[in-house]
Each structure stands twice: as C-alpha cells, then as structure tokens.
N, C-alpha and C positions, 0 to 999 in steps of 0.2 A: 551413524546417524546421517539421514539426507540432510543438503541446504536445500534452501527453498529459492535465496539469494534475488529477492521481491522487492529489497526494500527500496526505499525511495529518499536521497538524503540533499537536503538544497543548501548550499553552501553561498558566500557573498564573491563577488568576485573579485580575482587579487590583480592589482595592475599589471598592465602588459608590458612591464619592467621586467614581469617576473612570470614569464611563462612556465619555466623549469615547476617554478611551487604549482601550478596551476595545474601539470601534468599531474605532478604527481599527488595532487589530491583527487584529483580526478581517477590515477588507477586505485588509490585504497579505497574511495568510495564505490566505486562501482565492482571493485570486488563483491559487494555485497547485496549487491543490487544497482539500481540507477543514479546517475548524480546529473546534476544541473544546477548552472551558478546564476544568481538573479540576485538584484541588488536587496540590500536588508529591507527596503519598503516595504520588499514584499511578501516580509516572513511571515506577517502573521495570516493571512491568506493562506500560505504553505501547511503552516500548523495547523488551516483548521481543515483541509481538504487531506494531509499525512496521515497527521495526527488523530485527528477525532473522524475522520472516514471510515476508518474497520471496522469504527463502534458501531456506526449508523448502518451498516453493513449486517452488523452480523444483529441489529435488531430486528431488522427487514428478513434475514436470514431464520432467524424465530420464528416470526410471525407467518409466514411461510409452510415453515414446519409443523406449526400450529393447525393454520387449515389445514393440510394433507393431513394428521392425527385426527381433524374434527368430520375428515370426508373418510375417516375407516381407515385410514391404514397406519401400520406399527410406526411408532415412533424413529425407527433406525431407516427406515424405507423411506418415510416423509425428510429425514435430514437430509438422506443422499441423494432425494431426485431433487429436494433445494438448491442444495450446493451443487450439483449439476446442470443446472440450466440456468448458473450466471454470464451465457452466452458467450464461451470463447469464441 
C-alpha cells in the first residue's frame, strides 16, 4: 500500500527550554506529512482550512465532474481530467 504522506498537522509551540521535544515532534509529524508550530490562537483557522478544506475540494471536484458528464463525456473521463487539472 502507497503513502500519500499529504497531511498537514499544526502543533502549539513548546518553549525553547525544550528544543530536544520540539525536534522531535517535528520528525513524527512530518513523517507523515507537513508540520508547523503556531500558537493555539490560531487553531481554529487551521481547522477550518485542514480540516473542512478537502470537503470544499472535493465538492468543487463534483461539480466539475458533473459538467464534463452534462458536456458528453463518461463519467470516469470527466473525474480524471477533474482531478487532473488541479494545477500542479
């Protein structure tokens, strides 16, 4: 099974008493993707651009697929020029 290893995880930051902890949440988060420490103010921003972002994404990603199925073409051909030209 592939990683995809995308994610995105925002942690608060630990005093710089304690760099050693810093590291090392820094290397298990980004195992698995990106990490970044920002003060808890500004969690809930985080959560809703994380969080509730893929949703918003992949409704746009529908709707998308929709027109391409409502301009002729097969439903599997409209998903994957969708999801192809979220412009890497």
């Amino acid at each position: 099974m592939g990683q995809i290893r995308e994610g995105m995880t925002v942690v608060t930051p630990v005093s710089e008493d304690h760099e050693f902890d810093r590291e090392i949440l820094l290397a298990i988060f980004s195992s698995i993707g990106r990490c970044r420490f920002l003060e808890e103010k500004h969690f809930d921003a985080c959560t809703a651009l994380c969080g509730s972002g893929p949703a918003f994404v992949s409704v746009v990603l529908e709707a998308l697929t929709d027109g391409g199925v409502m301009m002729g073409l097969p439903r599997a051909e409209a998903l994957e020029l969708a999801a192809q030209s979220e412009g890497r």
